[in-house]
N, C-alpha and C positions, 0 to 999 in steps of 0.2 A: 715121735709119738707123744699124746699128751700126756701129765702124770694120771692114773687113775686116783678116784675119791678115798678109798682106804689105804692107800701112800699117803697120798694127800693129806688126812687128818690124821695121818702117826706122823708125818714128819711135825704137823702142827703143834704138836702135843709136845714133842719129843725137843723141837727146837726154841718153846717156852711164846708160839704165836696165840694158840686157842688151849682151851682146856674143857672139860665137858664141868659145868658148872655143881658144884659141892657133890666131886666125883667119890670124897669120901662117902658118903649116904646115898650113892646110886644114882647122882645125878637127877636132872627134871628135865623130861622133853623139851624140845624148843627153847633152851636156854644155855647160854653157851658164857662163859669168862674169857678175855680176853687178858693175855701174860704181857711180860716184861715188853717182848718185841713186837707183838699183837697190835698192845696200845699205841706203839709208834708208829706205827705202822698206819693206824688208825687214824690216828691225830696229825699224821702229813696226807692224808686223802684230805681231811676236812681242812685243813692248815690252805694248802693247794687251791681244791675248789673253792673255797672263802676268799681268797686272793683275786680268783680268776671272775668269781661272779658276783662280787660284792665290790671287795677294797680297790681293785684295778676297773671299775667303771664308775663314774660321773652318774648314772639314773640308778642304782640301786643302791638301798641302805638294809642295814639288818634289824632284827628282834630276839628274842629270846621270850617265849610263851610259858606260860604255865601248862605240866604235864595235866594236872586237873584240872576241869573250869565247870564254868557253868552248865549243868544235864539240856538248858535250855539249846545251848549251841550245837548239840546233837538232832533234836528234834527241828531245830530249821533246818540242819544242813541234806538231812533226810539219811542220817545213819542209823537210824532207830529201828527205820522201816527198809533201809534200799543195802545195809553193810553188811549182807549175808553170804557164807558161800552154800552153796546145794552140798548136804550132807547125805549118804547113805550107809547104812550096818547092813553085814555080812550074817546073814538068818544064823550060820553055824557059831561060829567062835563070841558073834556079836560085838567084833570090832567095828567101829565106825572110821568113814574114810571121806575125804573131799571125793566128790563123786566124778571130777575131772580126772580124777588120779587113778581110777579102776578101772583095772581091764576085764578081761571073761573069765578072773578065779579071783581070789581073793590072796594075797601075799601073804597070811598070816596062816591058814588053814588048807588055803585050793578050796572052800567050800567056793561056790559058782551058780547060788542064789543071793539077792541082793536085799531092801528093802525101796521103797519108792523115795527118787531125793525130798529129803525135807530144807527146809531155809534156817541156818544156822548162824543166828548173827553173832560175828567177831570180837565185838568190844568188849573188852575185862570189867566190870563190874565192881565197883566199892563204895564205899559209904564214908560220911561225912558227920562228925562227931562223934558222937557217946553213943548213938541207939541205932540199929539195923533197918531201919523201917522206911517207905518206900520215898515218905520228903524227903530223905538225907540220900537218897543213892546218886551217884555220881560215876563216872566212864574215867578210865584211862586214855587217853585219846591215841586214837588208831592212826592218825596221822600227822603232821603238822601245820595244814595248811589253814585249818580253820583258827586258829592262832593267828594270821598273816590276817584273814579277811576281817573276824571282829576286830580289828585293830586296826582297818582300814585308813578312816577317818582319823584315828588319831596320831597315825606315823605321817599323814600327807598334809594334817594342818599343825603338826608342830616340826614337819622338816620342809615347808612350803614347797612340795613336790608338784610339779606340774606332768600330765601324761606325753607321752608313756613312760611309766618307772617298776622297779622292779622295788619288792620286798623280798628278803632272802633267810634263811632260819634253818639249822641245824640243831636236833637235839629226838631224844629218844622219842619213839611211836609204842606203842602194843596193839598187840592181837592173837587173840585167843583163836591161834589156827587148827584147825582140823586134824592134819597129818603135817606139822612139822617134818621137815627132813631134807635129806641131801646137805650134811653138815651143817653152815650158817645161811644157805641159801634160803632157807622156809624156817626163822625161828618168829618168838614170841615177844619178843623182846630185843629191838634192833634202832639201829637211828640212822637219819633221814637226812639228805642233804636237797632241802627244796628251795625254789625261789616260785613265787607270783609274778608276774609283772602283766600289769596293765595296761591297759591300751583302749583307744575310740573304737568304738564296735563300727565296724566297717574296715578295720587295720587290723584284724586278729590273725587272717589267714597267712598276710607278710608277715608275722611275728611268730606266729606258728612252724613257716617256713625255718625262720632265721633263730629259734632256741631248736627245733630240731637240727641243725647244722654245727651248733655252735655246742651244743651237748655231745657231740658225736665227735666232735675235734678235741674236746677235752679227753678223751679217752685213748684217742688214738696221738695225741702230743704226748701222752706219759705212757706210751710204751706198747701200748695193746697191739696186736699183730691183727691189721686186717681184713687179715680169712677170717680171724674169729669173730667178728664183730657186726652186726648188719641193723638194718633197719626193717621194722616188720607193722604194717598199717593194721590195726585192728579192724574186723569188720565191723559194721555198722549194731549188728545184731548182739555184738559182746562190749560195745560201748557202755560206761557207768552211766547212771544215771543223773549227770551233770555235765558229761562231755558231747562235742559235736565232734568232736575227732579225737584219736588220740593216736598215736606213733611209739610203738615199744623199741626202744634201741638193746636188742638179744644177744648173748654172748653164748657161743656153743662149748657148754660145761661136758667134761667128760661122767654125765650120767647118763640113766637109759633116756629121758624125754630127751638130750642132747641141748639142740635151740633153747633158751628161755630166757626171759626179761632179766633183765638186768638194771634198766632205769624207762622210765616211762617221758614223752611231751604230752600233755593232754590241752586241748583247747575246751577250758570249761565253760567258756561263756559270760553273760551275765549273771551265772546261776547263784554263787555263792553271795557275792555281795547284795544281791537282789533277796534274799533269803534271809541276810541278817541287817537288810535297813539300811546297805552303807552307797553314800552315793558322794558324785565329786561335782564342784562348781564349776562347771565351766566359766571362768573369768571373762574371755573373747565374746562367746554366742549369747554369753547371759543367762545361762541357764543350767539346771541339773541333769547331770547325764548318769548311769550306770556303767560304768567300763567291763571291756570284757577282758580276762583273765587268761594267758597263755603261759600252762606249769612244767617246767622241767621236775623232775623228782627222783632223785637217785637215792640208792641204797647204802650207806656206808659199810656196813658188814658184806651184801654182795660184791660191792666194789673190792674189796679187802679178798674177798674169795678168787674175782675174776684176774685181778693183777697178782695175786700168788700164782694162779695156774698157769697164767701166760707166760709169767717169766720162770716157770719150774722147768729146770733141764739136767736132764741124765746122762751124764756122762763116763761110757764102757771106756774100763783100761787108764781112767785118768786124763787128765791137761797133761801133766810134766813131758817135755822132752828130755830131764839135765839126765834121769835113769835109764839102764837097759832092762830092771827087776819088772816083773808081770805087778800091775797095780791094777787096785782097786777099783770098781764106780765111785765117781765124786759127783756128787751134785752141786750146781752154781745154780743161784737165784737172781738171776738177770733184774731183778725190779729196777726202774728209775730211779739216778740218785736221789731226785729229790721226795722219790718215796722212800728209800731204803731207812729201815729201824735205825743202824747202826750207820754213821757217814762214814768214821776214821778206827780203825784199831790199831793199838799202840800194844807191838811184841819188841819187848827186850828178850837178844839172840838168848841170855843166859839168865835167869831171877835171884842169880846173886848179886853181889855188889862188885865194879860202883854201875852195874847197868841199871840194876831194879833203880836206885835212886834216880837216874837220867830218865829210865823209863818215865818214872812217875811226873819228872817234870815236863817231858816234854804235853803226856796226859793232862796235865795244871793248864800246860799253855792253849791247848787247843778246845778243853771242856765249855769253855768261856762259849763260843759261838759255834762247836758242833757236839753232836752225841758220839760218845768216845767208849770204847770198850778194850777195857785191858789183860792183855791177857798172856802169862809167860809159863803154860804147864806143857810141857810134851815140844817135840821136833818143829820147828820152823814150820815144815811142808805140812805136818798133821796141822797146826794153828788159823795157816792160809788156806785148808780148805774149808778147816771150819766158819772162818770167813766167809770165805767165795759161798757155802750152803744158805746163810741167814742173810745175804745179798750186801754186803757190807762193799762200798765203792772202792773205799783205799785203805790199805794197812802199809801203815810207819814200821817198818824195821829199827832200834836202837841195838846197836854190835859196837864192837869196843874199838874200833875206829873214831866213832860217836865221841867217844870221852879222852882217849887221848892223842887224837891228831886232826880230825877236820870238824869237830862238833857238827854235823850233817846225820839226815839218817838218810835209807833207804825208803822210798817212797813205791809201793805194788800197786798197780792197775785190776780189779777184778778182772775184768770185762778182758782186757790183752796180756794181761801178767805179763808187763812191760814194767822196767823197774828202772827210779831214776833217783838219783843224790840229791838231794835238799837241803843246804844250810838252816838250821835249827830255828836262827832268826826270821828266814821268807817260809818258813810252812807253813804258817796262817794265812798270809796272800798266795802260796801257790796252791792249797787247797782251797781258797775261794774261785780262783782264778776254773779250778776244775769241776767246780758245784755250777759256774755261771752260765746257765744256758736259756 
């Protein structure tokens, strides 16, 4: 069974991943903080993806944009006019809702009169200098991709990029959404794992094919289970208005809608760079062409939501065999090591001396090139399951063997609670050895 979403966001709380944002003062819709484990958690999705679509290929390079820019980049890109979603309020209570999102009452009251949708555009609104007035207003940008295209030209003529190549950009988005909700699923405030990559118009539809494929093996090589996982073709009639196709890759969330995006391919076209002026030389034919534009764009905060659920698992009565006493539920977080917050924890059997000391070194030796978490309060078994909960891959045992007879520790397996001796000297290569996949 999967976990449900109010599990879900107390264990998140509870286990230092998400927090409801300045919960002292009541929190702010659609805005969420992310803890101690969150952020790792966070920063090995993007760590991961950045590797697989950036640094480990030959035709893509990166950027890093300004969250602000110019108001003019909005009005070519046609977010001024097209970046809306259909809003309607509930005649009773006069809560307003994304009007996709209502059914035949209203969640707030049951009132089961509406108003006619109105167009509600997204973009957060701020101002630039000293005075509020409407030369200085300027947008938080709702996405990242228009970063990538006004800058066409100048990442392909100072890294002599020839087509088809890819620009690639991770960093925060806003939008001022309607009905935030479903935890970090619908916030206002979230960031963005995109790449462009371009291509001869007349090659979009191969390259459309091949980043839908290749976005969807990314999810399912780091762990995703996939029933949960599928491909969903937009129809033509809910297309944006700069796509010729787009392909939502949907993970089935344990909420009421179930199915919903989780990252998007969209084949934009000519549209964007045609919009902001930007055009490439063809060297060969001699001539100026427009490329067309084919976008992966994942969510890093959904991603972070879909691979917590995947791998959340409840377990009646406990793992342990070594007991015959009635135990506990334990939950294990199955993540991929090479998502997991925590790689190694370091439990010395006892936190007096001389283990605390050994502890602490063997923690010295390992900090160097993993995230290490130490930890010596309560019984062995209570420590390793609090491991196995926050998905930690392996926890080092130090016991007083350790110190005075084979300087070795015990080495635990999450995943099989298999346990093996390890001279003190190879735990650095035999925990690489178990990261290498």
């Amino acid at each position: 069974m999967p976990v449900n979403m109010d599990t879900l966001v107390s264990f998140a709380k509870r286990r230092g991943f998400i927090f409801p944002t300045a919960e002292v003062y009541g929190g702010l819709g659609g805005f969420w903080d992310f803890g101690p484990l969150g952020v790792e958690l966070k920063n090995n999705i993007k760590q991961e993806w950045w590797k697989r679509f950036v640094q480990q290929r030959s035709d893509v390079v990166g950027l890093d944009s300004s969250i602000v820019t110019n108001p003019k980049v909005f009005e070519k890109s046609g977010h001024l006019v097209n970046f809306h979603d259909a809003l309607v309020e509930c005649k009773k209570c006069h809560q307003r809702f994304k009007a996709d999102d209502v059914g035949k009452e209203c969640t707030n009251c049951g009132g089961k009169e509406f108003t006619n949708p109105a167009n509600f555009n997204l973009m957060f609104k701020t101002f630039i200098g000293s005075t509020e007035e409407s030369v200085s207003t300027a947008y938080l940008r709702p996405e990242t991709a228009q970063g990538i295209f006004v800058n066409f030209q100048n990442v392909q003529q100072s890294m002599r990029l020839k087509l088809p190549f890819g620009i690639g950009q991770i960093g925060k988005a806003f939008r001022n959404e309607i009905t935030p909700g479903n935890f970090i699923f619908r916030s206002r405030e979230f960031e963005q794992m995109e790449l462009e990559y371009f291509c001869k118009p007349g090659e979009d539809d191969k390259w459309f094919k091949y980043w839908r494929k290749e976005s969807m093996q990314w999810f399912l090589d780091f762990g995703m289970k996939k029933e949960n996982i599928r491909f969903t073709d937009q129809p033509k009639s809910e297309l944006a208005h700069y796509s010729k196709a787009t392909t939502d890759i949907e993970y089935h969330f344990p909420f009421e809608k179930g199915w919903s995006e989780l990252m998007g391919v969209a084949n934009r076209t000519d549209f964007d760079l045609k919009a902001h002026g930007q055009i490439f030389r063809d060297e060969e034919a001699k001539t100026d062409i427009t490329p067309f534009c084919i976008e992966p764009s994942a969510g890093v905060d959904r991603a972070a939501l879909a691979f917590l659920i995947d791998a959340y698992e409840e377990v009646e009565g406990g793992r342990s065999t070594t007991t015959e006493a009635n135990k506990e539920k334990e939950v294990v977080l199955r993540l991929d090591k090479r998502l997991a917050p925590i790689k190694v924890a370091i439990l010395p059997l006892s936190k007096k001396e001389p283990l605390a000391t050994k502890g602490r070194e063997v923690q010295a030796l390992l900090q160097k090139d993993f995230v290490t978490w130490y930890d010596d309060t309560q019984s062995i078994g209570r420590r390793y399951r609090r491991q196995d909960e926050i998905g930690t891959p392996y926890c080092v045992t130090v016991d007083f063997e350790t110190v005075e007879k084979d300087n070795a520790v015990t080495v635990r397996d999450r995943d099989t609670m298999k346990q093996e001796r390890v001279a003190v000297g190879e735990l650095s290569d035999y925990l690489y050895k178990q990261f290498a996949i």
